[in-house]
Structure formats: C-alpha cells, structure tokens
C-alpha positions in Angstrom: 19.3 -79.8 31.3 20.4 -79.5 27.8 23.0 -82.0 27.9 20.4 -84.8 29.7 17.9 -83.7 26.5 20.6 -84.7 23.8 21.4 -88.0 25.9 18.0 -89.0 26.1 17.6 -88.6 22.2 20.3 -90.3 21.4 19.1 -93.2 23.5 15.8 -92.8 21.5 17.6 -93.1 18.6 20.0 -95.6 19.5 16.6 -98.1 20.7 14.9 -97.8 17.4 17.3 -98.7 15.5 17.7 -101.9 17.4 14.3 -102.3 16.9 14.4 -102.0 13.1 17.3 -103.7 12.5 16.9 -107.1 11.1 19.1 -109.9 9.9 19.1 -110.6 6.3 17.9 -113.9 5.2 21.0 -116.0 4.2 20.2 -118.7 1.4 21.1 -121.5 3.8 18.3 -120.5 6.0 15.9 -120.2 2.7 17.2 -123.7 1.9 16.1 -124.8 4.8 13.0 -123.7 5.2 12.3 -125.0 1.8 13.6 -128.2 2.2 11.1 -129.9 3.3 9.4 -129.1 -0.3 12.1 -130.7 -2.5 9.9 -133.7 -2.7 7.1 -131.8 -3.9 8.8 -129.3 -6.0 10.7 -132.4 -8.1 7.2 -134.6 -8.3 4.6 -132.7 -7.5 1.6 -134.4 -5.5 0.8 -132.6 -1.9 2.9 -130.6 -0.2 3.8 -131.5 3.5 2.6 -129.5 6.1 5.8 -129.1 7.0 6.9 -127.5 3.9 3.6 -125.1 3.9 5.0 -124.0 7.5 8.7 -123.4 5.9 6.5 -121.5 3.2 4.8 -119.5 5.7 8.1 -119.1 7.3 9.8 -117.5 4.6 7.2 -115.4 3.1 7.3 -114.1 6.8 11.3 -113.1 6.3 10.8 -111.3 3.1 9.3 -108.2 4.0 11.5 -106.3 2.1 12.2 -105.8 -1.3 15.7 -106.3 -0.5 14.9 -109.5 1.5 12.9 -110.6 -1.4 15.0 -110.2 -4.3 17.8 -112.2 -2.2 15.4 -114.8 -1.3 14.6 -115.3 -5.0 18.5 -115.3 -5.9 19.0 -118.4 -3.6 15.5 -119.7 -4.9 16.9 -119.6 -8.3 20.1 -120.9 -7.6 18.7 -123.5 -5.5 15.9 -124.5 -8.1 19.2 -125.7 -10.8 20.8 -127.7 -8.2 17.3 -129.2 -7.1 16.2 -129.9 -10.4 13.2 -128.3 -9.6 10.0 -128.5 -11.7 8.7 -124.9 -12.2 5.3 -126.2 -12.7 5.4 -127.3 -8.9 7.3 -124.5 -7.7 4.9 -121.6 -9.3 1.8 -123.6 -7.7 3.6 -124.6 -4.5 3.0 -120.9 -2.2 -1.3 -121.0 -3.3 -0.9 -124.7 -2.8 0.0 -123.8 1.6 -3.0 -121.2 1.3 0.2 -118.3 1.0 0.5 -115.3 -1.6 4.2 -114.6 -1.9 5.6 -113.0 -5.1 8.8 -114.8 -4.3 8.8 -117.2 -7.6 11.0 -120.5 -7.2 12.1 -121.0 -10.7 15.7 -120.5 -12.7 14.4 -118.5 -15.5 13.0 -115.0 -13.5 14.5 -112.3 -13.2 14.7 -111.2 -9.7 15.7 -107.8 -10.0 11.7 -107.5 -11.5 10.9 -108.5 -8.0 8.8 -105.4 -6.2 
C-alpha cells in the first residue's frame, strides 16, 4: 500500500507541474503580436483593432515578472529597429482600454520592471 501511495504522489506531482509549466515568450512572438502597431507606434493616430488584440495578447503572456522583463527587452530592442515614437508607444496599451506596465520604449530600464 505504501508503494501505490508514493506512486500516486509522484503522479500528483508530476501533473502539476505540467500544469504550471509555461513557455516563455520569445521576442519573435512579442514582435508579432505587436506588429500590427508599427504604424501607430511610428505616427501615431488610432490604433487598429488588431493591434489592441496583439496588446491584449501580450499583456496576457506576461504574467510573470520574468515574462515581463523579457517582454520589455525585445520591446526595447524592437522599439530602435522600429524607430518607434515613445510618445505613441507609452500611450498605445490605455489607448486598447489595457493596463500593462510593459513600457515599449529604448530608454527604460527593464530590470525596474515589477
């Protein structure tokens, strides 16, 4: 009976953590979801609705601090080589009705994220 005990709890153990476990968000997939901003984050004027879904979509995969800090990395990054206006990008997440403190601009520092 002990032995079936120890099995079951290691099958216990052994579900939850395939539960928990997630996927990190890679920058190409933050790219993505983002990309249907660019326009908006270089000019400004209204965001798409399809970029306040990839909004929504990303503040969804940022749950953790971890997740967060590495989506602002490849925001950062990403703002440079987008020529991003920081202007659009700090107004862009209130803009799609979201509250993310995921800031999209090159001069933060993302280790501050919480």
């Amino acid at each position: 009976m002990k032995g079936a005990s120890v099995a079951m709890l290691a099958m216990i153990a052994m579900a939850l953590l395939m539960v928990h476990q997630t996927q990190a968000l890679s920058c190409g997939e933050l790219v993505g979801m983002l990309q249907p901003c660019v326009g908006f984050l270089q000019s400004g004027g209204s965001p798409s609705g399809e970029c306040c879904n990839g909004v929504r979509r990303l503040q969804g995969a940022t749950q953790s601090q971890g997740d967060r800090r590495t989506a602002c990395h490849c925001a950062k990054s990403a703002s440079g080589r987008f020529r991003v206006n920081p202007d659009n990008a700090n107004s862009l997440p209130g803009r799609c009705g979201v509250s993310t403190n995921i800031p999209i601009n090159p001069n933060v520092d993302c280790n501050s994220i919480p």
